[in-house]
N, C-alpha and C positions, 0 to 999 in steps of 0.2 A: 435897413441899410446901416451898413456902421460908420459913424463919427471918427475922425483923427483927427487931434492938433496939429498945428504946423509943424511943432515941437515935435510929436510922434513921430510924423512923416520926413521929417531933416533923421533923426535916429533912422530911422527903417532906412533910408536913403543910405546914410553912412553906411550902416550894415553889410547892407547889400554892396557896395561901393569896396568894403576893405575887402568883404568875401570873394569880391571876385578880382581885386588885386591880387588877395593870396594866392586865388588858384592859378594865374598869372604865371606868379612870381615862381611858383611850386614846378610846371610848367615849363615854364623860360629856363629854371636850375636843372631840370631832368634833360630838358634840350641840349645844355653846352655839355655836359655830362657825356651825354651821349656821341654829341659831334666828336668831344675831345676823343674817346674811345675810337670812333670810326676811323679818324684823322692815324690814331694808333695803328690799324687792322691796314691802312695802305703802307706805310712804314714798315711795315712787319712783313709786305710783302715784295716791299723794296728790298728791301735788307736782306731775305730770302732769295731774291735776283741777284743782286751784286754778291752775295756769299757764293754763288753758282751750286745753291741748294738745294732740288726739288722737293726734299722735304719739306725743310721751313719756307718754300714759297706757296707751299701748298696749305701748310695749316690751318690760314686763317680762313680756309674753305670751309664749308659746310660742309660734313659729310657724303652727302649727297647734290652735291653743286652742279652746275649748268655754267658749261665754258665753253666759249663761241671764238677759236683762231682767227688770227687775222685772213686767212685763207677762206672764214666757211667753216670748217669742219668744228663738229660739234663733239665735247668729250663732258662725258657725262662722270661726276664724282672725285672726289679726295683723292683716291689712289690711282687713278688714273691721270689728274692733273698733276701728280707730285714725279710719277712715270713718265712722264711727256716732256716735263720739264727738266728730271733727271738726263735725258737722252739729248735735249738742246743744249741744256750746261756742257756736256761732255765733249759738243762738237762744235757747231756755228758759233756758238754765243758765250764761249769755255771761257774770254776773255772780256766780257760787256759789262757795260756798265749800264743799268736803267734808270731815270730818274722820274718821280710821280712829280705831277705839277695840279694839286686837287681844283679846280674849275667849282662845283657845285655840288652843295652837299641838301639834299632835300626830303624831309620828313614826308612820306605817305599816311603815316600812322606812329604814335609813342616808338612801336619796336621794329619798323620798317624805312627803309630810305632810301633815294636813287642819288646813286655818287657819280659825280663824271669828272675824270682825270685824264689830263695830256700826260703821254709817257715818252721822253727821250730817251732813246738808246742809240748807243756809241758799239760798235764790235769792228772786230777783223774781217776781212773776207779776202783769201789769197792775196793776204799780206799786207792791201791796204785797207786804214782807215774808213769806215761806212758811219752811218749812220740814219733813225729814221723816226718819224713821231707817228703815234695812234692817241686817237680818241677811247676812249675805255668807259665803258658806263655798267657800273658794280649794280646791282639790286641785294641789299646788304637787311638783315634781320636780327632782331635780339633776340636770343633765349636762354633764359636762367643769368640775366643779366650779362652773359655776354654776346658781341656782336662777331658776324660771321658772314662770310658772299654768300649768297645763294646764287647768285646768275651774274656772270661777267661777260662783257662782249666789247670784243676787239676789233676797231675798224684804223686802219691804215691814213694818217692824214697825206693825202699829196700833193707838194707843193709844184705850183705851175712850173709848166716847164721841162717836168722829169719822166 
C-alpha cells in the first residue's frame, strides 16, 4: 500500500480542485457562448417576421426542420417554412408585428437545447387592430459551430375569457 504526506495529499487535492475548476470554467464560457448565439438565432427570426420575409424567417431553420402551426398542421423543412411564411406575409399578417419574449433556454447536451419563447403579435384583420400570444418551444442544434431549429412548435396562449 502506498504512503502519502499530508503534504502530497493537500497538492493532489489542489490538483484535482483547479482541474476541475478549469473544466468548469471551460464549460460555463462554451455555455454563454452558445446561449449568446441561440438568443441571436431567435432575433434573426424576429426580424425575419417583422421584415414580412419568409426567406429570412426561415434561415435559421435547419434544413430539414420540423414545424408544428399553431393549428396542428405539420410542415416539414426550410423551403417549405420560408413558402408558408412567404404566403402569410402577403396576406393576414402583410402588416404584423412579432415580438420574441425568450422564457427558457436549456442545455440537453454541449450542441443541443430546448428554448421556450412567448411570442406577441399585433396584425390587422378587416381593418381592425388584433392581436395574440403563443408559447413556442424551439429544439435548437449545433453544427459546424453554428446553431439552427430543428423542431419548433407553436401552441396558441389563451387568455380567460376569449
Amino acid at each position: 500500500m502506498l504512503k502519502h504526506s499530508k503534504f502530497q495529499v493537500c497538492i493532489l487535492s489542489a490538483v484535482m480542485m483547479t482541474a476541475a475548476l478549469f473544466g468548469y470554467s471551460q464549460t460555463n464560457k462554451k455555455s454563454e457562448k452558445s446561449e449568446a448565439a441561440i438568443r441571436q438565432v431567435i432575433r434573426q427570426v424576429e426580424a425575419g417576421w417583422n421584415a414580412h420575409d419568409g426567406k429570412a424567417f426561415a434561415a435559421p431553420f435547419a434544413e430539414d426542420a420540423d414545424y408544428v402551426i399553431v393549428n396542428g398542421m405539420h410542415v416539414k423543412g426550410r423551403e417549405a417554412i420560408d413558402k408558408g411564411h412567404a404566403a402569410i406575409f402577403a396576406s393576414i399578417y402583410k402588416d404584423s408585428k412579432n415580438t420574441a419574449s425568450i422564457k427558457s433556454i436549456r442545455f440537453l447536451r454541449p450542441d443541443v437545447a430546448v428554448v421556450h419563447n412567448e411570442w406577441n403579435l399585433e396584425f390587422k384583420l378587416g381593418g381592425q387592430k388584433r392581436s395574440g400570444r403563443a408559447m413556442n418551444t424551439m429544439l435548437m442544434t449545433e453544427n459546424g459551430g453554428k446553431w439552427s431549429i430543428a423542431a419548433f412548435h407553436n401552441t396558441p396562449i389563451e387568455t380567460p375569457g376569449q
